[in-house]
Residue frames relative to the residue before (quaternion, step in Angstrom):
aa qw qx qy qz dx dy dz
X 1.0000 0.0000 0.0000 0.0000 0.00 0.00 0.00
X 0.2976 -0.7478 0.4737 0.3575 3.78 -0.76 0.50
X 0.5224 -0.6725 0.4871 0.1936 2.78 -1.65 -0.28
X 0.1150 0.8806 -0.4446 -0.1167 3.23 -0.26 0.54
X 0.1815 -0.8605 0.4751 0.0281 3.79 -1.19 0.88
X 0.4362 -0.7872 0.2491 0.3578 3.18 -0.77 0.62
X 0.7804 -0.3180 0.2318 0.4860 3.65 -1.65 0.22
X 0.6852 -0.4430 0.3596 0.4526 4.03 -1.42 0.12
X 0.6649 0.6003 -0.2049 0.3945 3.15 1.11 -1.86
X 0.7756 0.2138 -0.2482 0.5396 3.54 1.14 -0.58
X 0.5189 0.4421 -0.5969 0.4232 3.55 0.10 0.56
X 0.5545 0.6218 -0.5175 0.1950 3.70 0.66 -0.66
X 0.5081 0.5912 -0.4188 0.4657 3.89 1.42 -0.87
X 0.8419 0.3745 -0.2064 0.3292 3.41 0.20 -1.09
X 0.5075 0.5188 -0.4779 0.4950 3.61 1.53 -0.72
X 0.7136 0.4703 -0.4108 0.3177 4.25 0.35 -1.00
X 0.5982 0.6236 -0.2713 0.4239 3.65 1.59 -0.20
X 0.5242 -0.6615 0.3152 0.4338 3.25 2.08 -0.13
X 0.8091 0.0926 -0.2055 0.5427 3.91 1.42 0.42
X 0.4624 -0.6040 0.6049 0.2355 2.73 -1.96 0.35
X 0.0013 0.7669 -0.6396 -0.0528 3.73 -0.85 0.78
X 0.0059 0.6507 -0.7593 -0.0043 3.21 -1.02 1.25
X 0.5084 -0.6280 0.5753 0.1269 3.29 -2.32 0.27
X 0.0680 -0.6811 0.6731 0.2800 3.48 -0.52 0.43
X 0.6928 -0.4462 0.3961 0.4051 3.73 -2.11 0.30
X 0.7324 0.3644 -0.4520 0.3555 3.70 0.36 0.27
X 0.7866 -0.5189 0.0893 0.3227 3.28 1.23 0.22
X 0.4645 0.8107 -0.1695 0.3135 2.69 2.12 -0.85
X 0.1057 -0.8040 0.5655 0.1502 3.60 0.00 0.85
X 0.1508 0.7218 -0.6735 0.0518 3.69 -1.46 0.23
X 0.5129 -0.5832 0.5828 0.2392 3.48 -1.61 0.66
X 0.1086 -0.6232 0.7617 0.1403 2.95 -2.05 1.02
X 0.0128 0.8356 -0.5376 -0.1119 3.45 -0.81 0.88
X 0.4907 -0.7582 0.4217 0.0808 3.07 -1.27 1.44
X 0.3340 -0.6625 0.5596 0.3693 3.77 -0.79 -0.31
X 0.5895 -0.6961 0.3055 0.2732 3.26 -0.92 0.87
X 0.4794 0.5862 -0.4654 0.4582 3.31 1.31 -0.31
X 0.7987 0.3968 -0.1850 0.4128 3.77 0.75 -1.12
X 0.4580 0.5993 -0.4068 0.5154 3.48 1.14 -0.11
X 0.7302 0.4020 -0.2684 0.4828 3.51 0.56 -1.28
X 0.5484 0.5227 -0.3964 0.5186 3.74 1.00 -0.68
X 0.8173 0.3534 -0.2668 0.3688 3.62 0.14 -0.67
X 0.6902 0.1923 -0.4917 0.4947 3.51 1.20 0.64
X 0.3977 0.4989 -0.6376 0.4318 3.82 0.43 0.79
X 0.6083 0.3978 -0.4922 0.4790 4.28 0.87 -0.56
X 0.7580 0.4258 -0.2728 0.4119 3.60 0.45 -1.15
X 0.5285 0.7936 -0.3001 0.0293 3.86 0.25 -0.44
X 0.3928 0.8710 -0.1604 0.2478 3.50 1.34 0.28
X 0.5860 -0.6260 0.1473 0.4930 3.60 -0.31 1.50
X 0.3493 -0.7005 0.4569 0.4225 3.53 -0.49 0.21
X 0.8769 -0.2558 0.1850 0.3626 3.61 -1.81 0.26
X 0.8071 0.4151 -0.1519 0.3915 3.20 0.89 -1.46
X 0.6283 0.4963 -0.4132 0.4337 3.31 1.77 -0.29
X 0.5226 0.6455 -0.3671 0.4189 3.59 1.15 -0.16
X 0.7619 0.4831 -0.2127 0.3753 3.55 1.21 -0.64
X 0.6096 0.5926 -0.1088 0.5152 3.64 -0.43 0.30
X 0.7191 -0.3030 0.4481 0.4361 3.20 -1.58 0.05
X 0.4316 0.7010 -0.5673 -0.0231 3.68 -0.90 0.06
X 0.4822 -0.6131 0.6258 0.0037 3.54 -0.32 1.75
X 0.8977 -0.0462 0.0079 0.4380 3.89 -0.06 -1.20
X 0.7061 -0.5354 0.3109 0.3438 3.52 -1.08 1.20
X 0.6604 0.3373 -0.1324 0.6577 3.98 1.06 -1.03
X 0.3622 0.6819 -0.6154 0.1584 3.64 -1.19 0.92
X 0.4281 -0.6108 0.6125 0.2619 3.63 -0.63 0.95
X 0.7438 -0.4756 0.3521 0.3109 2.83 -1.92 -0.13
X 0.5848 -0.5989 0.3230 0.4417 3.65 1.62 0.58
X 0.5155 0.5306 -0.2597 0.6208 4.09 1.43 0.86
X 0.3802 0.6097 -0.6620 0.2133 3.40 -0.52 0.84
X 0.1293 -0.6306 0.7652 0.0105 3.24 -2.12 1.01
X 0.2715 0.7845 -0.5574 0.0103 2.33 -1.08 1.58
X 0.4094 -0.6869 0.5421 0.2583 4.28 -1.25 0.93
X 0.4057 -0.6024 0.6351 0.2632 3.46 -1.56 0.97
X 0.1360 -0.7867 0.5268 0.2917 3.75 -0.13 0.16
X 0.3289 0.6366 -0.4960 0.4904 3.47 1.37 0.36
X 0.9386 0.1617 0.0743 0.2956 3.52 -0.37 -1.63
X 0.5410 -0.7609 0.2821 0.2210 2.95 2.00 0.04
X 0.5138 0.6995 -0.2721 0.4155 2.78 1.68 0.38
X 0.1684 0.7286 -0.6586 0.0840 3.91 -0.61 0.38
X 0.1148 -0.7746 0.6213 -0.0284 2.53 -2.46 0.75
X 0.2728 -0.7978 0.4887 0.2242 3.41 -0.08 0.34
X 0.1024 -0.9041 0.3911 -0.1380 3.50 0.36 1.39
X 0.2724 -0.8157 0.5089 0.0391 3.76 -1.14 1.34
X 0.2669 -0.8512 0.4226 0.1602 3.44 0.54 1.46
X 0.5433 0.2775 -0.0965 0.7864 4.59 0.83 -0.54
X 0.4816 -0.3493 0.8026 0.0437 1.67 -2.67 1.13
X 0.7094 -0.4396 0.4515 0.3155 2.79 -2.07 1.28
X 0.5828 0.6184 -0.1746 0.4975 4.15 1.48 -0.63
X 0.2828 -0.8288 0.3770 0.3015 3.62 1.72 -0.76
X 0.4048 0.7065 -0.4358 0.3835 3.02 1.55 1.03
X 0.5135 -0.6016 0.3844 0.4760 4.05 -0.60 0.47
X 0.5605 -0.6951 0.4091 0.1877 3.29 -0.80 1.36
X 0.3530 -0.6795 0.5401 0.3491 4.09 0.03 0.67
X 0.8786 0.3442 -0.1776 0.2793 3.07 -0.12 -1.68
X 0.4730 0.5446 -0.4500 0.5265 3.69 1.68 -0.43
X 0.7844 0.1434 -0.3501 0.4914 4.05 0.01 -0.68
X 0.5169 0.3999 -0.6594 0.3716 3.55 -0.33 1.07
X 0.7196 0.3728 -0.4307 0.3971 3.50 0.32 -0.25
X 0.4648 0.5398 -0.4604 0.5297 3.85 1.95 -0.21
X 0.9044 0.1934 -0.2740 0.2639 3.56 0.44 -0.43
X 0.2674 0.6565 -0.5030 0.4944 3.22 1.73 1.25
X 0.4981 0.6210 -0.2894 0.5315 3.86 1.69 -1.08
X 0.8724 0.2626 -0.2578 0.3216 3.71 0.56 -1.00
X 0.4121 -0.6941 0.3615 0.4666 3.19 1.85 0.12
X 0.1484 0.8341 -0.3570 0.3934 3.93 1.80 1.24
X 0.2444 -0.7993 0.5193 0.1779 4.11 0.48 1.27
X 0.2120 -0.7904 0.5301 0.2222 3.81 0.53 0.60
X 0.6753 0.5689 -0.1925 0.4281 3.38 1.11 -1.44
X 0.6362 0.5967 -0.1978 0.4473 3.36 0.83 -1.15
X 0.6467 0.6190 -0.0329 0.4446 3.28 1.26 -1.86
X 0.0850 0.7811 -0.6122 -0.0885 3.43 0.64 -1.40
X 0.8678 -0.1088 -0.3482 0.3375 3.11 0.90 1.72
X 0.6729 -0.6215 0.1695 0.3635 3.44 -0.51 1.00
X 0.7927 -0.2713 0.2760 0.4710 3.71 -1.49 -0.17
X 0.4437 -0.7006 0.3953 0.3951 3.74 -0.45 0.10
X 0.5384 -0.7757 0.3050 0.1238 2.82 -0.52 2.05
X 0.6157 0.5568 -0.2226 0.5113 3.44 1.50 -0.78
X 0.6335 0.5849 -0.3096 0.4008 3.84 1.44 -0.31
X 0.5567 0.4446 -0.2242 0.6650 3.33 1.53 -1.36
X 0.6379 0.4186 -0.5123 0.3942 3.83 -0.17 0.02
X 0.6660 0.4997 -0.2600 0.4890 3.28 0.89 -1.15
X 0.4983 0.5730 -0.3479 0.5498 3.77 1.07 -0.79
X 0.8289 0.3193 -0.0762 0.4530 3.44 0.16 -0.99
X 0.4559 0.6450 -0.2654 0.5529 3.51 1.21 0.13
X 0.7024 0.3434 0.0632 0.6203 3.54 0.73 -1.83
X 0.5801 0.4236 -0.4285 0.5482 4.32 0.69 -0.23
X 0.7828 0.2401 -0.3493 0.4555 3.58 0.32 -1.10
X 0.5848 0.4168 -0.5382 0.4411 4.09 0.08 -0.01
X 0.6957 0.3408 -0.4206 0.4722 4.16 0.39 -0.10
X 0.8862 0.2591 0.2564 0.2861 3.18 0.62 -1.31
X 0.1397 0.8762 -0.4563 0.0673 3.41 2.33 0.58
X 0.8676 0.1972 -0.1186 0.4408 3.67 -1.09 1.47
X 0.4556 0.5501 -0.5547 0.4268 3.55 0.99 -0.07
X 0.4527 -0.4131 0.6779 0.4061 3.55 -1.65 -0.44
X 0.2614 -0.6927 0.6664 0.0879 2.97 -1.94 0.74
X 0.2989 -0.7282 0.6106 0.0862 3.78 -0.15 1.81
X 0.1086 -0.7728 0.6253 -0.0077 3.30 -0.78 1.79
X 0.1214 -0.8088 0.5606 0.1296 3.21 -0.07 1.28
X 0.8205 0.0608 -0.0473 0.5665 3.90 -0.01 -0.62
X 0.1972 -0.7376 0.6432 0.0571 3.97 -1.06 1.62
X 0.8371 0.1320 0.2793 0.4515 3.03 -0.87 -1.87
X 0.0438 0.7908 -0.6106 0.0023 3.23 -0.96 1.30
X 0.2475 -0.8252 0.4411 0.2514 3.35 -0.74 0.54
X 0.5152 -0.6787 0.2093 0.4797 3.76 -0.32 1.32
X 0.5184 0.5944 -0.4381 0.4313 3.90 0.74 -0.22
X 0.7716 0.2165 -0.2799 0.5286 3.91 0.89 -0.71
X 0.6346 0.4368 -0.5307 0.3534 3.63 0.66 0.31
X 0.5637 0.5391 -0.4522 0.4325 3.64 1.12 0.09
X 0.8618 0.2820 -0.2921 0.3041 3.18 1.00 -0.04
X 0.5359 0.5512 -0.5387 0.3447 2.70 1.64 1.00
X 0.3308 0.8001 -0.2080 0.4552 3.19 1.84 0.34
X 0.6079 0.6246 -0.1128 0.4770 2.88 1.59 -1.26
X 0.7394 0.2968 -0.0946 0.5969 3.56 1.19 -1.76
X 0.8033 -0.4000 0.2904 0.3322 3.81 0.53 0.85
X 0.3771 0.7551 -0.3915 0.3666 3.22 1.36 0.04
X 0.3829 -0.7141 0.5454 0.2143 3.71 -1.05 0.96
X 0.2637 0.6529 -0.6171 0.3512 3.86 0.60 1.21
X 0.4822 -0.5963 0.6146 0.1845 3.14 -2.06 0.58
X 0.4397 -0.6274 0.4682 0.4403 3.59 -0.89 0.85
X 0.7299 0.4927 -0.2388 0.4092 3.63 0.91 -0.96
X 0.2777 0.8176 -0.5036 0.0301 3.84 1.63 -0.19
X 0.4388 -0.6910 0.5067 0.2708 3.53 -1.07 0.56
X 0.3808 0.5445 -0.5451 0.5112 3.75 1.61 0.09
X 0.5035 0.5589 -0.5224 0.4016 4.22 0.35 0.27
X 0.8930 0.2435 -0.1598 0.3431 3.41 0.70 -1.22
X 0.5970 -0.5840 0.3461 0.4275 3.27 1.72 0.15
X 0.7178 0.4221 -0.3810 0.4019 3.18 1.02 1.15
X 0.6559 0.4172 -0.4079 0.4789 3.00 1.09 0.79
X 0.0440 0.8227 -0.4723 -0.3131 3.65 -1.40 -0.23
X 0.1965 -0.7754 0.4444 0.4033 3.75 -0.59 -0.99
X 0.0832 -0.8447 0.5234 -0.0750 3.07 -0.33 1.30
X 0.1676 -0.7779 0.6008 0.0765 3.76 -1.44 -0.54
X 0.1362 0.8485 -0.5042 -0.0855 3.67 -0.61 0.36
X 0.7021 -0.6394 0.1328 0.2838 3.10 -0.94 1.22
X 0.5473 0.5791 -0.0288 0.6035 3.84 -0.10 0.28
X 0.8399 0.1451 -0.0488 0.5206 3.55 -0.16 -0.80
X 0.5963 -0.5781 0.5300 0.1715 3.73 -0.84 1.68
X 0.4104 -0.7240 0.5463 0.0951 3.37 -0.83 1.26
X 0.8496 0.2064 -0.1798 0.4507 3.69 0.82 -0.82
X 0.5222 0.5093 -0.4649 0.5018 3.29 1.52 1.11
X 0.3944 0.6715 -0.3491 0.5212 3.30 1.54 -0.22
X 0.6299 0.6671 -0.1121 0.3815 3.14 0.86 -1.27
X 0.6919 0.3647 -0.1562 0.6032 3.25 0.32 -1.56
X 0.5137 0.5554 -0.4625 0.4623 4.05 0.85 -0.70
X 0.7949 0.3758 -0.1441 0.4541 3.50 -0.08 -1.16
X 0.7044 0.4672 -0.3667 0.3888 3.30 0.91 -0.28
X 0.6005 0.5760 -0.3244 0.4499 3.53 1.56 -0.29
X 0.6393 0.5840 -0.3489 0.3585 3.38 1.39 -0.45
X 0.3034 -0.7332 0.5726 0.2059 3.76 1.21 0.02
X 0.5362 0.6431 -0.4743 0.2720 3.43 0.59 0.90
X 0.7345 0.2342 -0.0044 0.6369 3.95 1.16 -0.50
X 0.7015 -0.3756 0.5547 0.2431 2.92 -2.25 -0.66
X 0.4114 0.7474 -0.5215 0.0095 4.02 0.28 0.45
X 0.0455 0.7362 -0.6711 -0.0744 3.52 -1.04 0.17
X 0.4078 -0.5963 0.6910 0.0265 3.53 -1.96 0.75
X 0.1842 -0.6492 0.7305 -0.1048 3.33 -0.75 1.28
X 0.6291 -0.4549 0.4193 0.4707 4.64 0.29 0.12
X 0.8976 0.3404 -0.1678 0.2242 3.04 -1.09 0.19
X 0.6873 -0.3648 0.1733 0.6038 4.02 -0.15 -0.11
X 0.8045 0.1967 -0.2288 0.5116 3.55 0.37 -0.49
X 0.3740 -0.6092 0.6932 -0.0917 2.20 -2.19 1.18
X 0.1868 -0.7650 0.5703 0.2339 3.76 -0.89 0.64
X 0.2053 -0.8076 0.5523 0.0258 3.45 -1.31 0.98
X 0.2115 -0.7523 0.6191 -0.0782 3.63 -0.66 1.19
X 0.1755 -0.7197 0.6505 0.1676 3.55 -1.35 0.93
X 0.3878 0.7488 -0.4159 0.3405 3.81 1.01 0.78
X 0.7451 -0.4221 0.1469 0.4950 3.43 -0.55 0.07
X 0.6527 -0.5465 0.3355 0.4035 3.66 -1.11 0.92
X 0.4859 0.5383 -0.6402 0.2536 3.43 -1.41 0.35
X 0.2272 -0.6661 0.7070 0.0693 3.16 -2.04 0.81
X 0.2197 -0.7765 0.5897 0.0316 3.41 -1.89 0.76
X 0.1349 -0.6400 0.7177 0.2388 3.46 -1.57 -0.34
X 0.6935 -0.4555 0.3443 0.4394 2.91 -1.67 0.27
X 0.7093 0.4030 -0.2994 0.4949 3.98 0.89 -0.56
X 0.7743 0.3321 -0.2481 0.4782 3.72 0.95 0.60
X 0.4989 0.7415 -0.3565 0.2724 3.30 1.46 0.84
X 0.5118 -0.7593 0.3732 0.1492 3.28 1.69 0.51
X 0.4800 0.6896 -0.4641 0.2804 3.47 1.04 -0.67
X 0.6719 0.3981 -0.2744 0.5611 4.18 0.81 -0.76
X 0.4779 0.6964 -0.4124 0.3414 3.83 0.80 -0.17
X 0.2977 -0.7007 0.5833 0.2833 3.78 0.81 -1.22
X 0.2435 0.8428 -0.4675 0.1087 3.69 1.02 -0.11
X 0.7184 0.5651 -0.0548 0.4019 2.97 1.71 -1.56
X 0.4051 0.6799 -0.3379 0.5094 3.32 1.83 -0.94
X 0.7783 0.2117 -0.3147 0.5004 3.63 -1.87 1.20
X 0.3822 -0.6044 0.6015 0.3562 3.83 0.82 -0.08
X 0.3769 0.7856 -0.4614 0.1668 3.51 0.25 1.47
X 0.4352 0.5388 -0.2666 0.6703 2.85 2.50 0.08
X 0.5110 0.6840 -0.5021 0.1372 3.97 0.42 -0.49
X 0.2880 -0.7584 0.5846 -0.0140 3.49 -1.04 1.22
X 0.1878 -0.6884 0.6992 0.0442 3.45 -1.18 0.39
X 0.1800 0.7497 -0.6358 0.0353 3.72 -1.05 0.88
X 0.5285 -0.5633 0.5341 0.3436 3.73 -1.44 0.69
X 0.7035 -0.4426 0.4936 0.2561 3.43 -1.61 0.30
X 0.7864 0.0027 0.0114 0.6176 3.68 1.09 -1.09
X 0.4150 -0.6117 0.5182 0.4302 4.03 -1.19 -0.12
X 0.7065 0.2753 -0.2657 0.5954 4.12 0.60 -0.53
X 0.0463 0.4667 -0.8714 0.1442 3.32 -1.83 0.99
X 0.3995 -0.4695 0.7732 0.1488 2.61 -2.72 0.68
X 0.5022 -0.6294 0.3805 0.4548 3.28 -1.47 0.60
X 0.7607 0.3880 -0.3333 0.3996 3.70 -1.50 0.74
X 0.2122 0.8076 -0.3701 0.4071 3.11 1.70 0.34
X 0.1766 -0.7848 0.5403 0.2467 3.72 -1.20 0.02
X 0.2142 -0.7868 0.5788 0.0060 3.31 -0.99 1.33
X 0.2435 -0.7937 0.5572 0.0147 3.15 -1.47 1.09
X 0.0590 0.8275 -0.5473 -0.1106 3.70 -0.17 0.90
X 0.4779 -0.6401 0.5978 0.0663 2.96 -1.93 1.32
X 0.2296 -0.7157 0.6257 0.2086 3.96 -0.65 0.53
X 0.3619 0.6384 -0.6793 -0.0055 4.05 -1.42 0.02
X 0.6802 0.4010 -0.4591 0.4071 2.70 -1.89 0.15
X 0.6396 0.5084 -0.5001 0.2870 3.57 0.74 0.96
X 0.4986 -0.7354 0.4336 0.1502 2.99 -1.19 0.84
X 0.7975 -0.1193 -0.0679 0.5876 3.44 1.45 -0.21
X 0.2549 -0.8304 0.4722 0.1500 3.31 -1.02 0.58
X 0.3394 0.4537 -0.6683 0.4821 3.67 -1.08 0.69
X 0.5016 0.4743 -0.6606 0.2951 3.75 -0.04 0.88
X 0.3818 -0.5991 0.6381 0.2968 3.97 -1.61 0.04
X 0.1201 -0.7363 0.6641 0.0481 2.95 -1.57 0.37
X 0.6155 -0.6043 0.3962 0.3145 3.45 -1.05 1.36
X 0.5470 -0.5765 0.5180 0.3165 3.79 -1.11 0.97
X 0.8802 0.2087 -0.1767 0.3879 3.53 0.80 -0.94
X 0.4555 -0.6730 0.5594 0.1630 3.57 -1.27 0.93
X 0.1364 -0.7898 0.5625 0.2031 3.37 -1.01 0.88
X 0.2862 -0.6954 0.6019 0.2688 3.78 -0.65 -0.08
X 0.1867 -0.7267 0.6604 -0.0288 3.80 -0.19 1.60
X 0.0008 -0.6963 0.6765 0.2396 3.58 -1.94 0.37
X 0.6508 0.4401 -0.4539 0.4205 3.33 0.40 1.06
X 0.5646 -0.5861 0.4555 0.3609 3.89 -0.92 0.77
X 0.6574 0.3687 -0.4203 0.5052 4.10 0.60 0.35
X 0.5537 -0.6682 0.4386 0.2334 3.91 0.66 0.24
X 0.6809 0.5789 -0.3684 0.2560 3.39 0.96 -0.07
X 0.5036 0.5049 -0.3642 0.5990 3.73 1.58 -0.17
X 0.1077 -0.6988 0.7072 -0.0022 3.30 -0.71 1.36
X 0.2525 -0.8534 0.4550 0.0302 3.33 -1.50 0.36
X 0.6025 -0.2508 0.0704 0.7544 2.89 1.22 -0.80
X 0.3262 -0.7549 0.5208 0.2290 3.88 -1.05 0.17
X 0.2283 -0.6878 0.6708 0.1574 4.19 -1.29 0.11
X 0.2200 -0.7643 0.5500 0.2547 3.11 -1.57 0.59
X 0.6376 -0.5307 0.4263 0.3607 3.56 -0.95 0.69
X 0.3295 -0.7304 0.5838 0.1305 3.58 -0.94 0.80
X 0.3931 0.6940 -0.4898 0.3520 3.69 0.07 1.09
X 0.5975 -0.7111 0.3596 0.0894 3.29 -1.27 1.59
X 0.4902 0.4661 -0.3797 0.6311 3.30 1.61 0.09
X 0.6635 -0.5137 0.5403 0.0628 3.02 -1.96 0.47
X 0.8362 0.4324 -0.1125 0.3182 2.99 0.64 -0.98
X 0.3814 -0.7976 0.3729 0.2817 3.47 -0.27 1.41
X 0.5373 0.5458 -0.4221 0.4851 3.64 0.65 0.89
X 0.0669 -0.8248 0.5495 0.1147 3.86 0.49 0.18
X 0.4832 -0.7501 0.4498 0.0387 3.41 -0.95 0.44
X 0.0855 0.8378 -0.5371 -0.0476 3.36 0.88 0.91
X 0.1443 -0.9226 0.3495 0.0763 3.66 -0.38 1.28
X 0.7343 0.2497 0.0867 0.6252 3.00 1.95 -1.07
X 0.2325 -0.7714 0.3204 0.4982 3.64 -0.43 -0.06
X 0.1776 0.6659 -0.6238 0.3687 3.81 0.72 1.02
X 0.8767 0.1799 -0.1648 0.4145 3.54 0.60 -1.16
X 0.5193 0.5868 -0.4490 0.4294 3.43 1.24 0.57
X 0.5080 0.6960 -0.2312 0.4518 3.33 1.82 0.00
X 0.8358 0.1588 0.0970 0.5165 3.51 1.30 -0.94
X 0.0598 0.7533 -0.5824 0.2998 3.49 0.70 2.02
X 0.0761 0.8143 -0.5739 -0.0431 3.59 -0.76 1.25
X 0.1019 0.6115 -0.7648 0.1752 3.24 -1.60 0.53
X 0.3980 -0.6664 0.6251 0.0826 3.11 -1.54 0.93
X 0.6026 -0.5728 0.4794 0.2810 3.63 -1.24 0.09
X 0.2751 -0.7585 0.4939 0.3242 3.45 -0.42 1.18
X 0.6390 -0.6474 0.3445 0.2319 3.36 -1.57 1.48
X 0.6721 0.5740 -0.2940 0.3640 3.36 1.44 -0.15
X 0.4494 0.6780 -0.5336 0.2314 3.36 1.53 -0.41
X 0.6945 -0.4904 0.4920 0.1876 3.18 -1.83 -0.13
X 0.3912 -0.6859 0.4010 0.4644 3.18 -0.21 -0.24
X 0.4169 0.6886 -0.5546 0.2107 3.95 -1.00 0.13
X 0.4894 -0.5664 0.5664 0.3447 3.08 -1.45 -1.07
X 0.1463 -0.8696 0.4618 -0.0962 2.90 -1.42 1.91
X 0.0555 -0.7460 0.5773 0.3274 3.47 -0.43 -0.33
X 0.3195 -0.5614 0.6767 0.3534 3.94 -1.62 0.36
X 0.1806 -0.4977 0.8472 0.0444 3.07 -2.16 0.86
X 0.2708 -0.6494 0.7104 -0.0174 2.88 -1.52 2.16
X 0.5309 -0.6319 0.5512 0.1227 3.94 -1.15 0.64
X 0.0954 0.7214 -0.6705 -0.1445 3.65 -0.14 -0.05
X 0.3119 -0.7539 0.5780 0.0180 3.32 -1.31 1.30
X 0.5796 0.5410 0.0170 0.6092 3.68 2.13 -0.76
X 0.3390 0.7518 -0.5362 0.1798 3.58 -0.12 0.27
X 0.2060 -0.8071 0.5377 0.1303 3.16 -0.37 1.25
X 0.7832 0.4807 0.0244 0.3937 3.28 1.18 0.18
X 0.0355 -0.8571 0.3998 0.3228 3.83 1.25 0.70
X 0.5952 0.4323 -0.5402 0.4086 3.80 0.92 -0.02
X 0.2723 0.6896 -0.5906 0.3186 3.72 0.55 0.66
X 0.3514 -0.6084 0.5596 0.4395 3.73 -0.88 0.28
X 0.6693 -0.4635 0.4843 0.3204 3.40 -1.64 -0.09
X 0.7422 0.0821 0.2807 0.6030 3.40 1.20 -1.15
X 0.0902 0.8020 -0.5904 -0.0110 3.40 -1.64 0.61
X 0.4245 -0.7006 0.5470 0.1725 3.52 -0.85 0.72
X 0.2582 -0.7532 0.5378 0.2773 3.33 -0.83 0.83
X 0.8340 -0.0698 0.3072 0.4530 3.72 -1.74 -1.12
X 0.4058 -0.7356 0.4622 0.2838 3.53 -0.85 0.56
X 0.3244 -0.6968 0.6147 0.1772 3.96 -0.67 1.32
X 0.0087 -0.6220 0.7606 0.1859 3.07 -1.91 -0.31
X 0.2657 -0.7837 0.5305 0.1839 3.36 -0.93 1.29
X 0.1611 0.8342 -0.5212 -0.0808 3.73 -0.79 0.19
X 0.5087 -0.6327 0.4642 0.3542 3.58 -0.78 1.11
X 0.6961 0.4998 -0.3616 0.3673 4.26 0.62 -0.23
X 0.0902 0.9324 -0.2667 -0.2268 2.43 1.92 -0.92
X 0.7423 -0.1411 0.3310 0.5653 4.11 -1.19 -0.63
C-alpha cells in the first residue's frame, strides 16, 4: 500500500509539536517519531520561501502571504491585518493599526513599525503556524521606559532595538518557542534570541542569535556606540531608486557621518563599487547625526548604473565621540535588479 505524506510547509506545524503524521490509503493514521537532532536537520534541507512569497511585489527577501493576526496580550487588543495594496504597495492604514498594536507614535515617529520586521513576523507565523494569532507580548519601547525597565533588573539592552521599532517579543500558541528559534536562527536573516519558554524575541537588525546565558545585555558590549547598525528601508531596489537609511543600536549621539555612501559586494566593506551621495541641506561633508529623529532618515538613491546583484552600503563616520567607536559600518544586504519589485 503507499504512502502518502504531507507537503514540508505543512509538516512544519506538526514537526514543532514533536511528530510527523503521515496516512496510509486505508486510513490508518500512526506516528513517525524523529530525534531532534534529525527533525531539525530536515527543516534546514527543506526550508524555502514559500510560492506565494516568490510572487508579487516583494520589496523584502522574507514575506508571508501578506495576512497577519495579531493580540497584545497586554491590552487586549487584536487585529486581523492587510499588510499591500490590492497594487502591492505597503498598506498605510493596515500598519497603523500594527503600530497602534505596538503602542508605536506613528505621528511622533514620522514612520511606522519596521516594515521589514512584520513581514518577517508574518513570513515565519505562517511556515510554523498558517492562521494562528500572534500573542504580542512586548512592542514599542520608548527609551525613557526601557531605562527603567533596565533600571528594576530587567534583562533589556541599553541599545534594545524595541526603542526604534524594530524589534518584538512575541509567542504563538502551540508551537515550541526554542524550536521556533533554532528555525529563525538558520535563516541568517535578523536578531533572534530565547529567554525558555514559548516566546522568543525577534529583531530586523543585524543577524545574530542568543540564550538567556549569552545575552550580554549587563556586559556594556553596546556602550561607546560599538554595536551601531545601519539598515535600508527595503532589500530589492532598481538602479536610481530611492533609499532610506535607518541608524540603531546607538548608544549615543553627536557622531558624523561621511556625505558619501559606498555600495560594497563583499561582507568586509572593502570592494567598493560604485558610491551615492547623501541628500542633506547642509554643506558639509560631515553630517551631523544629532538626535535619533535624524539618525532615522539618511537619503540617497541608488546610482542608476549599478549592476545588478547583491550589495551592502558602507556609511563613514567622520565624528566619533568615542575611539571605541567603529570606523565604519555596513548595513543589510540589498539586491539590485533592473525588473526590479
Amino acid at each position: 500500500m503507499g504512502l502518502t505524506v504531507m507537503g514540508i510547509d505543512g509538516m512544519l506545524p506538526e514537526i514543532l509539536s514533536g511528530k510527523l503524521k503521515a496516512m496510509e490509503n486505508g486510513g490508518a493514521m500512526f506516528d513517525l517519531r524523529f530525534s531532534r537532532l534529525f527533525l531539525f536537520c530536515l527543516m534546514l534541507f527543506f526550508l524555502s520561501p514559500p510560492v506565494w512569497a516568490e510572487k508579487g511585489p516583494d520589496r523584502f527577501f522574507l514575506m508571508g502571504d501578506g495576512s497577519i493576526h495579531i493580540k497584545n496580550v497586554r491590552s487586549g487588543q487584536d487585529a486581523s491585518i492587510t499588510l499591500l495594496t490590492p497594487d502591492g504597495d505597503l498598506n498605510e492604514e493596515g500598519f497603523n493599526k500594527v503600530d497602534e498594536l505596538f503602542g508605536f507614535p506613528t505621528w511622533e515617529k514620522e514612520e511606522h513599525i519596521s516594515p521589514r520586521l512584520i513581514f518577517m513576523l508574518d513570513y515565519f507565523s505562517d511556515l510554523v503556524a498558517p492562521g494562528k494569532v500572534i500573542q504580542l507580548e512586548s512592542g514599542y519601547r520608548s527609551p525613557e521606559y526601557n531605562s527603567s525597565l533596565r533600571n528594576s533588573g530587567g534583562n533589556v539592552a541599553k541599545t534594545s532595538q524595541h526603542i526604534d521599532g524594530m524589534a518584538l517579543d512575541f509567542s504563538i500558541e502551540g508551537v515550541n518557542g526554542k524550536e521556533l528559534w533554532e528555525i529563525i536562527r538558520s535563516r541568517n536573516c535578523c536578531g533572534v534570541g530565547h529567554y525558555g519558554g514559548s516566546s522568543i524575541h525577534l529583531d530586523s537588525a543585524r543577524p545574530r542569535f542568543w540564550e538567556a546565558a549569552t545575552s550580554k545585555v549587563k556586559t556594556g558590549e553596546s556602550d561607546y556606540n560599538r554595536r551601531i547598525y545601519v539598515s535600508s528601508d527595503y532589500d530589492r531596489y532598481r538602479p536610481g531608486d530611492a533609499v532610506r537609511l535607518s541608524f540603531s543600536s546607538v548608544s549615543v549621539f553627536g557622531f558624523g557621518i561621511g556625505r558619501t555612501v559606498s555600495f560594497v559586494n563583499d561582507s568586509e566593506g572593502s570592494h567598493t563599487v560604485a558610491a551615492a551621495q547623501i541628500r542633506n541641506q547642509e554643506d558639509d561633508d560631515c553630517i551631523l547625526i544629532k538626535d535619533r529623529k535624524a539618525s532615522r532618515f539618511i537619503h540617497l538613491s541608488v546610482p542608476p548604473a549599478l549592476r545588478e546583484g547583491k550589495y551592502r552600503m558602507k556609511v563613514d563616520f567622520c565624528r566619533r565621540p568615542f575611539e571605541q567607536m567603529p570606523e565604519w559600518t555596513l548595513s543589510n544586504e540589498i539586491e539590485i535588479s533592473k525588473s526590479g519589485p
